[in-house]
TORKOL-4160 file (C-alpha; in steps of 0.2 Angstrom, whole numbers, padded with zeros to 4 digits, m for minus):
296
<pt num="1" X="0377" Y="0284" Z="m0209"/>
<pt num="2" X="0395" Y="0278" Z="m0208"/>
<pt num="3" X="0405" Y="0292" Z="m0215"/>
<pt num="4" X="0401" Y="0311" Z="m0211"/>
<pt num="5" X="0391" Y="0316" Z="m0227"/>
<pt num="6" X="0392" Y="0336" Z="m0224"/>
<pt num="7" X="0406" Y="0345" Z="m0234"/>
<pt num="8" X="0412" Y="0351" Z="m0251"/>
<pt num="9" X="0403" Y="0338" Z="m0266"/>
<pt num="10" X="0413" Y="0340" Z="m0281"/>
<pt num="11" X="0402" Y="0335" Z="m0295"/>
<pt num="12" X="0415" Y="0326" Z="m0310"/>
<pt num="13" X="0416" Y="0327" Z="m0326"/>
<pt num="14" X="0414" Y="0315" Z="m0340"/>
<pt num="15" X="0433" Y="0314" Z="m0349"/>
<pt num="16" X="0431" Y="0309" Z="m0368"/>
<pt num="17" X="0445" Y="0305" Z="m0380"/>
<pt num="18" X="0446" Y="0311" Z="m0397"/>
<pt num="19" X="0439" Y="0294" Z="m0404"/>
<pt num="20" X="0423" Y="0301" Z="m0393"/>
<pt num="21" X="0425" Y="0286" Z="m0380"/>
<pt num="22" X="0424" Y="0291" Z="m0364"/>
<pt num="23" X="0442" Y="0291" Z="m0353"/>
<pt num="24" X="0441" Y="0281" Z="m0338"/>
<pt num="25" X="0459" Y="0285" Z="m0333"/>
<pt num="26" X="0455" Y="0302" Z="m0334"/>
<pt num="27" X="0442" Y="0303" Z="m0325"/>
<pt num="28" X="0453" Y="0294" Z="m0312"/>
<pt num="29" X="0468" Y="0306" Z="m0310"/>
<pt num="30" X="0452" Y="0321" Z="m0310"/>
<pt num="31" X="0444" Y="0311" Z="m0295"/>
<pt num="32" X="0461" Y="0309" Z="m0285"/>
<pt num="33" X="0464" Y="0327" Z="m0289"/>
<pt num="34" X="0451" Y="0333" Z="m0280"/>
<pt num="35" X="0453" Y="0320" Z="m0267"/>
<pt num="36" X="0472" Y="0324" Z="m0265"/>
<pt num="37" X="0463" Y="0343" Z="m0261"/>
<pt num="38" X="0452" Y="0338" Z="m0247"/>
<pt num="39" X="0434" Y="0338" Z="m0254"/>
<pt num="40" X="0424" Y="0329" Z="m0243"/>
<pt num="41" X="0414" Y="0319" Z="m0256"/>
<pt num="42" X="0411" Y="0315" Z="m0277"/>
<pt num="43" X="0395" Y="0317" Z="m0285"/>
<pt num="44" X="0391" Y="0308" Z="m0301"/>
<pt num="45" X="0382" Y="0308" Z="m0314"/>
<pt num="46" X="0377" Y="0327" Z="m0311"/>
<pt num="47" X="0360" Y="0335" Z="m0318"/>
<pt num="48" X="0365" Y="0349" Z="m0328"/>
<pt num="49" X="0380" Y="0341" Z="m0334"/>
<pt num="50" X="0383" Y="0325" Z="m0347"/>
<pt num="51" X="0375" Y="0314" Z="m0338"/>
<pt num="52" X="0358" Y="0312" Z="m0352"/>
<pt num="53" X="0372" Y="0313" Z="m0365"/>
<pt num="54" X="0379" Y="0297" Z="m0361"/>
<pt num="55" X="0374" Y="0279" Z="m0366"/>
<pt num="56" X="0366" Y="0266" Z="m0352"/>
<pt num="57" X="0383" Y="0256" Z="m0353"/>
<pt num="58" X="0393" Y="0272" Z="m0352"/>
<pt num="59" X="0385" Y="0278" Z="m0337"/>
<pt num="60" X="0386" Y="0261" Z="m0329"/>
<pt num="61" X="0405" Y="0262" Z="m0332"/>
<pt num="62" X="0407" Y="0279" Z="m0324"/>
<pt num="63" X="0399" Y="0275" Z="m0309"/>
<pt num="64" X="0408" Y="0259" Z="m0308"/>
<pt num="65" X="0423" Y="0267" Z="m0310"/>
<pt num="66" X="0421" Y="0280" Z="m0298"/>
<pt num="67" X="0417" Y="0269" Z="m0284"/>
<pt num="68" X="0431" Y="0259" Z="m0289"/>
<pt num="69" X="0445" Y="0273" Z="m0289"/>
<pt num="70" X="0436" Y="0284" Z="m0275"/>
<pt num="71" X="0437" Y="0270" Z="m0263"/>
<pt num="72" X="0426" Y="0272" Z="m0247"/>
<pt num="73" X="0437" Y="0288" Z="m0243"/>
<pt num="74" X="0423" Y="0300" Z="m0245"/>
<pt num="75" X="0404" Y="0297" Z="m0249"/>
<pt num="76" X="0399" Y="0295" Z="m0266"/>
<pt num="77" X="0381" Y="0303" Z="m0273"/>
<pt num="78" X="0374" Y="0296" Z="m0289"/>
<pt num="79" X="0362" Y="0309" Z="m0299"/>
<pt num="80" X="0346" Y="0299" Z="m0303"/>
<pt num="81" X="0337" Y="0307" Z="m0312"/>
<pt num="82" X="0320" Y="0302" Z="m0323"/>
<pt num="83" X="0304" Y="0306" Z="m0328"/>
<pt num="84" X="0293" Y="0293" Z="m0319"/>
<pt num="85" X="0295" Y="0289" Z="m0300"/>
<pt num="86" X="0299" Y="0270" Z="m0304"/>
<pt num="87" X="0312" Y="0273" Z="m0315"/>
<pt num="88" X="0322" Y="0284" Z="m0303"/>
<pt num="89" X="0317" Y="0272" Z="m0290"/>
<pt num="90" X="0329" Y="0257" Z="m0303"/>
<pt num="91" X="0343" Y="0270" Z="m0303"/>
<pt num="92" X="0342" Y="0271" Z="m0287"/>
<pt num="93" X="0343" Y="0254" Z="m0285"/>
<pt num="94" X="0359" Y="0250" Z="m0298"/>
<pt num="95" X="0368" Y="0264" Z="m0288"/>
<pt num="96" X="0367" Y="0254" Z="m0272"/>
<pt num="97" X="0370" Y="0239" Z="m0279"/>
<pt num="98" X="0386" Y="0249" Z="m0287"/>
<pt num="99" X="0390" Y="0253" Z="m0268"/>
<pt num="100" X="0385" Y="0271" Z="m0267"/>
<pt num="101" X="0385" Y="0279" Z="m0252"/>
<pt num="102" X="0369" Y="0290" Z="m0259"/>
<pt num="103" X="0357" Y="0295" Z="m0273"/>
<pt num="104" X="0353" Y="0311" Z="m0279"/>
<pt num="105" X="0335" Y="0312" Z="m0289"/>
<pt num="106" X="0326" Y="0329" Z="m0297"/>
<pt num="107" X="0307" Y="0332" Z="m0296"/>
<pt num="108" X="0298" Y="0325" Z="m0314"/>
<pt num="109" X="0309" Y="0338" Z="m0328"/>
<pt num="110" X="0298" Y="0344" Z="m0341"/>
<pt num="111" X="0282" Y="0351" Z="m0341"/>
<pt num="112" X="0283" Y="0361" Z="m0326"/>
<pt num="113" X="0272" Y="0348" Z="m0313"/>
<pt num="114" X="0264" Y="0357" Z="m0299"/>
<pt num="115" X="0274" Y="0356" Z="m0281"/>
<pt num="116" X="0260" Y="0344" Z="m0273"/>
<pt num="117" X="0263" Y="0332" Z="m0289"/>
<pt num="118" X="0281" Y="0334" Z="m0288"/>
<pt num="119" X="0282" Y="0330" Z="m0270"/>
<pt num="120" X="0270" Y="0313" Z="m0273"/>
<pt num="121" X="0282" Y="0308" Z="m0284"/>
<pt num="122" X="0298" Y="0311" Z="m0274"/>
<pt num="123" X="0289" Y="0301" Z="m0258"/>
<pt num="124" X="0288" Y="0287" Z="m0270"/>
<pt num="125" X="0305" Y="0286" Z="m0273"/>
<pt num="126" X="0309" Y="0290" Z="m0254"/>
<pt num="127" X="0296" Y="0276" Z="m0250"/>
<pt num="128" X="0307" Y="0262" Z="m0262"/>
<pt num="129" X="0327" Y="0270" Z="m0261"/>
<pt num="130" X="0339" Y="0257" Z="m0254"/>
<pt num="131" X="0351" Y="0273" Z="m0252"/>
<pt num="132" X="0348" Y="0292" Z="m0243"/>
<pt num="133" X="0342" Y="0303" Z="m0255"/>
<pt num="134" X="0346" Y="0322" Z="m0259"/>
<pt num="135" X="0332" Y="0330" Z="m0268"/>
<pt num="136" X="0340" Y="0344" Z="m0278"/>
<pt num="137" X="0329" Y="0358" Z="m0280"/>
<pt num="138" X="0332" Y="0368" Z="m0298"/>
<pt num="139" X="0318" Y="0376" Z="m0302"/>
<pt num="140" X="0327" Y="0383" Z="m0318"/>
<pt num="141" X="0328" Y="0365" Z="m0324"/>
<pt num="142" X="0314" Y="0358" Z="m0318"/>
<pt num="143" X="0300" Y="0368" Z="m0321"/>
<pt num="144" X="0296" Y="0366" Z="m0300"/>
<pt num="145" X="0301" Y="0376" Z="m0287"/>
<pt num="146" X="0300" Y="0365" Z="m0270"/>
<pt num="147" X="0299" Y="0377" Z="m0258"/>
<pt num="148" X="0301" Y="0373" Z="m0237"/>
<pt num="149" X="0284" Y="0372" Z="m0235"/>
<pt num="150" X="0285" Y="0358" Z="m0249"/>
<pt num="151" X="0300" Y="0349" Z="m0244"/>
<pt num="152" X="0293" Y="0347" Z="m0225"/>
<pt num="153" X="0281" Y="0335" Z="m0230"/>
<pt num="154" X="0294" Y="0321" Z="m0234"/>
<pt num="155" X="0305" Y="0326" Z="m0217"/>
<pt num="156" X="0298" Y="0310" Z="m0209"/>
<pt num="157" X="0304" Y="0299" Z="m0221"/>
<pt num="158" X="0321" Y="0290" Z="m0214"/>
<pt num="159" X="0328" Y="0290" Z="m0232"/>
<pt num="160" X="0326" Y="0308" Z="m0237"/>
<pt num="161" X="0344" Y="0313" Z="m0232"/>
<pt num="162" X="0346" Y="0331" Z="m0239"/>
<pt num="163" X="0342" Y="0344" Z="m0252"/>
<pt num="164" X="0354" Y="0352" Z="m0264"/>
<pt num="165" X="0346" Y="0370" Z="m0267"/>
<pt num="166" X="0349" Y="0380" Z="m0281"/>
<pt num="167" X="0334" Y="0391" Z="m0281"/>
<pt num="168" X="0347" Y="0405" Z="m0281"/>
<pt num="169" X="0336" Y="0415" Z="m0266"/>
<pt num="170" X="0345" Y="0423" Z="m0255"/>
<pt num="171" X="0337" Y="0417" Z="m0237"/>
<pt num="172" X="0333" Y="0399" Z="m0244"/>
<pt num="173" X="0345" Y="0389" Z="m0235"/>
<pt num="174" X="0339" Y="0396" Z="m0216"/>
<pt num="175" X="0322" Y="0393" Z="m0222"/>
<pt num="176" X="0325" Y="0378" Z="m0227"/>
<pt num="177" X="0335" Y="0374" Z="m0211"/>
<pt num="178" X="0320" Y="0383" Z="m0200"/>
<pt num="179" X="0306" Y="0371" Z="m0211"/>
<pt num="180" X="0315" Y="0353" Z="m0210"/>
<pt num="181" X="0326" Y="0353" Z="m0192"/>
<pt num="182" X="0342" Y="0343" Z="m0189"/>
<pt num="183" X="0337" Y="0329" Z="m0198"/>
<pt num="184" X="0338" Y="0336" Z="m0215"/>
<pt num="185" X="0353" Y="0340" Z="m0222"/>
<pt num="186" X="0354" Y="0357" Z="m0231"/>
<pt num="187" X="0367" Y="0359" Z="m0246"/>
<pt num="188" X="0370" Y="0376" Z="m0256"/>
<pt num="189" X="0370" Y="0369" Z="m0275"/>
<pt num="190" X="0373" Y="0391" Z="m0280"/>
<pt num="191" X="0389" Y="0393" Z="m0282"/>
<pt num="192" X="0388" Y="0411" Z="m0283"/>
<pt num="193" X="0380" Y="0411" Z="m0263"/>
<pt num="194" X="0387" Y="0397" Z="m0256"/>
<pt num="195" X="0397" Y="0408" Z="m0243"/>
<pt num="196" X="0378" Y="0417" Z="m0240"/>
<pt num="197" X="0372" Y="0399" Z="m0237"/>
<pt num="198" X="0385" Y="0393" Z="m0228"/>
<pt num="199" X="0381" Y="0409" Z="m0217"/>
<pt num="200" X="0363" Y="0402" Z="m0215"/>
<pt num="201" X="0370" Y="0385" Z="m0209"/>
<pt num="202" X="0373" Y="0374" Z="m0225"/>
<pt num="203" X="0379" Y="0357" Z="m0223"/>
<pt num="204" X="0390" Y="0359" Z="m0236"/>
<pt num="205" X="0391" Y="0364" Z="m0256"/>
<pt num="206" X="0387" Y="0354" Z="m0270"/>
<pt num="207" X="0397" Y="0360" Z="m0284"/>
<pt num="208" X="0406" Y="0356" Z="m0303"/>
<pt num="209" X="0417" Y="0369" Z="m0299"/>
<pt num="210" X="0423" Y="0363" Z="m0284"/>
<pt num="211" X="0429" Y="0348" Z="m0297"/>
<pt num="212" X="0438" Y="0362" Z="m0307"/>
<pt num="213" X="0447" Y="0371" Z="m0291"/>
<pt num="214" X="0446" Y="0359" Z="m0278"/>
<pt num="215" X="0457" Y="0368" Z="m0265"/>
<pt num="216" X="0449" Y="0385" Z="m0263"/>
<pt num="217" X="0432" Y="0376" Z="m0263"/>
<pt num="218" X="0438" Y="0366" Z="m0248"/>
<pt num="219" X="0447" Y="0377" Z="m0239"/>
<pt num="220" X="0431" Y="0391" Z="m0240"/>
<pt num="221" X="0421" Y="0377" Z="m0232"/>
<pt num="222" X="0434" Y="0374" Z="m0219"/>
<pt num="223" X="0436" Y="0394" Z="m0214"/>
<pt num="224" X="0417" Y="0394" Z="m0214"/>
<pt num="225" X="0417" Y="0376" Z="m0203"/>
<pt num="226" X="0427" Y="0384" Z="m0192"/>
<pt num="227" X="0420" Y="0400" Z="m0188"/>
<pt num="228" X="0433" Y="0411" Z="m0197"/>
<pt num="229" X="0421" Y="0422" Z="m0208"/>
<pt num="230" X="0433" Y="0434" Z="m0209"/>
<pt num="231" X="0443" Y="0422" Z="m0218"/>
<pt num="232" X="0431" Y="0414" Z="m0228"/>
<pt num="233" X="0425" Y="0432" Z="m0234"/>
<pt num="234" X="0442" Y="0436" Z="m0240"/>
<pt num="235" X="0442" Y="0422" Z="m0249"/>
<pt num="236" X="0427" Y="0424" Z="m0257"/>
<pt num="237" X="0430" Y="0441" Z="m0263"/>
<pt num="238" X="0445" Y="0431" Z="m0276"/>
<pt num="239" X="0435" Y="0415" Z="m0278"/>
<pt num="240" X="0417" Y="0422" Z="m0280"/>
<pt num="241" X="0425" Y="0431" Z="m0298"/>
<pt num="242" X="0428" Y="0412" Z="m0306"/>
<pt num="243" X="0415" Y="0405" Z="m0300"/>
<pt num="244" X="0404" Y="0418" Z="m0304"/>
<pt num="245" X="0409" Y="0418" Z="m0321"/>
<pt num="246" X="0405" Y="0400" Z="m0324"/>
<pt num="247" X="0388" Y="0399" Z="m0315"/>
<pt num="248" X="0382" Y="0415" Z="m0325"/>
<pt num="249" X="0388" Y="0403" Z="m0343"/>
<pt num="250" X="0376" Y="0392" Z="m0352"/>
<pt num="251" X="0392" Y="0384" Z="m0357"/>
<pt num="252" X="0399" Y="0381" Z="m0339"/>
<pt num="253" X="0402" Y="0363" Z="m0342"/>
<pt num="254" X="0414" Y="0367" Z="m0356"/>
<pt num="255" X="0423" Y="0380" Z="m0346"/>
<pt num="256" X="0426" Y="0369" Z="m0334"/>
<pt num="257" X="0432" Y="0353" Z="m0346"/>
<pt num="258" X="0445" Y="0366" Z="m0354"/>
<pt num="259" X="0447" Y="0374" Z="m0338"/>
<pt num="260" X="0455" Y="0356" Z="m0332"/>
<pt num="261" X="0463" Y="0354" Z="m0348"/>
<pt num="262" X="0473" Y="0371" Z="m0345"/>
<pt num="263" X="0477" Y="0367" Z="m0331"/>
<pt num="264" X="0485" Y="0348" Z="m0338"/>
<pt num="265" X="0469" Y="0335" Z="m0337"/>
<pt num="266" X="0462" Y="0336" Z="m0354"/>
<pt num="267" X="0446" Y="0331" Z="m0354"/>
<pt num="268" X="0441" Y="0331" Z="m0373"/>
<pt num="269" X="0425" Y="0341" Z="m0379"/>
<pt num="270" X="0406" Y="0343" Z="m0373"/>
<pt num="271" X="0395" Y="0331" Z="m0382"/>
<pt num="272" X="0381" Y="0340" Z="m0391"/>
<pt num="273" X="0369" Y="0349" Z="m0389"/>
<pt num="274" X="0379" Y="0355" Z="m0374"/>
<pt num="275" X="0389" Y="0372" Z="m0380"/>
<pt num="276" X="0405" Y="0376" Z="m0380"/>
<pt num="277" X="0415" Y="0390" Z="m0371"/>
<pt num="278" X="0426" Y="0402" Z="m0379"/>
<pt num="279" X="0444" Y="0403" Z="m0376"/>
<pt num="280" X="0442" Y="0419" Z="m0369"/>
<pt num="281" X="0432" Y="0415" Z="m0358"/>
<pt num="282" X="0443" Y="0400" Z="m0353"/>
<pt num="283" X="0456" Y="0410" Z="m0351"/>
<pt num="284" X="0449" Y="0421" Z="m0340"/>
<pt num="285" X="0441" Y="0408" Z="m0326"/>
<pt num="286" X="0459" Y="0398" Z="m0327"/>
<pt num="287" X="0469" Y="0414" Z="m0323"/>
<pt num="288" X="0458" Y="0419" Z="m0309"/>
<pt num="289" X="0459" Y="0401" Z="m0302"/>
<pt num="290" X="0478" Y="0399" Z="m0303"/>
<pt num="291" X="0480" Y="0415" Z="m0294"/>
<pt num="292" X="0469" Y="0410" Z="m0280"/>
<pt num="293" X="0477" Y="0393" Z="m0280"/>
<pt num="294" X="0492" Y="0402" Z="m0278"/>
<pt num="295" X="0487" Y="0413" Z="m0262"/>
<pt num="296" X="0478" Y="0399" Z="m0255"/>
């Protein structure tokens, strides 16, 4: 692979005007935000976030734009997410064609598939993909928890890149790390253990909050990168308190939208059904950010 694909992911956000368009230029100064704070790459088109609320042409425009404005300085991951195997496969296919670097894809949503079903599935999508591919285990999503055991039976497959693992258990990512070797990378997609699986030897964090405080994110990476746990612990004892409080939210994708408006990058409303956070609760995760942003 041509650029180093380990580091801090920030997942972006979907800006929308208040004619319920979706704001390109927005979602450009956001992405050269985070950029300007070192993350080491941009994933779009994010699975728990807007990406299903967003029209075919909408979507296509995003990741356009995001390649466009991104421009080869980091890797960019686009989420494919569908039902059938073939259909991810075509996302897949448009992302590359869009000039990627990666695709993300999820095991069959809905219905709660049995691993071995969920695995035959992912392989056929690994078997066609024009891209490397991170498999994002979310069981609470899904319906599917691909455990190590799973996972393993794809580790021969040269496009099976990495896993994004949001399981939330606590010795996951050493698992994980134990069950696929070197040449499967292993991302914490928990924000609330990322500095536990950073511990167990992550290859980086996949997180939307890291689009909302891009410089703490990165610079926890960095302490852990560098062996400074001491460091890294100290700054997770501030940054775990935000980050915390908009992982626990069924609302965390409007926390972090006004979050960024707070802050001076509006990004207009959630589109329903998503819910929207409450101004205290806004309040509360900004503060906390701004005064780590402060110390860091």
């Amino acid at each position: 692979m041509p650029q180093s694909m380990q580091g801090v992911f920030a997942v972006s956000t979907t800006p929308f005007g208040a004619d319920g368009q979706q704001r390109l230029d927005i979602l450009a100064k956001g992405l050269e935000r985070a950029l300007s704070a070192g993350v080491d790459g941009i994933l779009t088109q994010g699975a728990t976030g807007e990406a299903l609320a967003i029209s075919t042409e909408e979507r296509d425009a995003q990741i356009q734009a995001t390649i466009e404005v991104v421009a080869g300085r980091v890797p960019v991951v686009v989420g494919c997410m569908a039902y059938r195997p073939e259909d991810a496969a075509a996302l897949v296919r448009q992302a590359a064609r869009a000039g990627a670097a990666a695709a993300m894809i999820t095991p069959p949503f809905y219905g709660g598939v049995a691993p071995e079903v969920a695995v035959e599935a992912l392989d056929l999508v690994l078997q066609r993909s024009e891209l490397p591919v991170m498999i994002y285990n979310n069981p609470h999503s899904t319906g599917v928890d691909l455990l190590p055991e799973h996972l393993a039976l794809l580790a021969a497959r040269d496009t099976f890149w990495s896993v994004k693992e949001t399981s939330g258990a606590a010795t996951r990512v050493a698992e994980l790390r134990q069950a696929l070797g070197d040449g499967v990378e292993v991302f914490v997609g928990a924000d609330g253990i990322a500095l536990e699986g950073m511990l167990q030897g992550a290859s980086g964090w996949v997180a939307a909050s890291a689009y909302l405080a891009p410089e703490p994110c990165a610079r926890l990476w960095a302490l852990a990168r560098a062996g400074d746990w001491n460091g890294a612990a100290a700054l997770w004892r501030s940054l775990s308190v935000p980050l915390g409080l908009i992982e626990g939210s069924p609302a965390f994708i409007s926390l972090i939208k006004q979050g960024l408006g707070s802050l001076g990058l509006e990004q207009g409303p959630v589109r329903p059904p998503l819910p929207t956070a409450s101004r205290e609760a806004v309040d509360e995760v900004v503060a906390a950010i701004t005064a780590i942003e402060q110390a860091v």
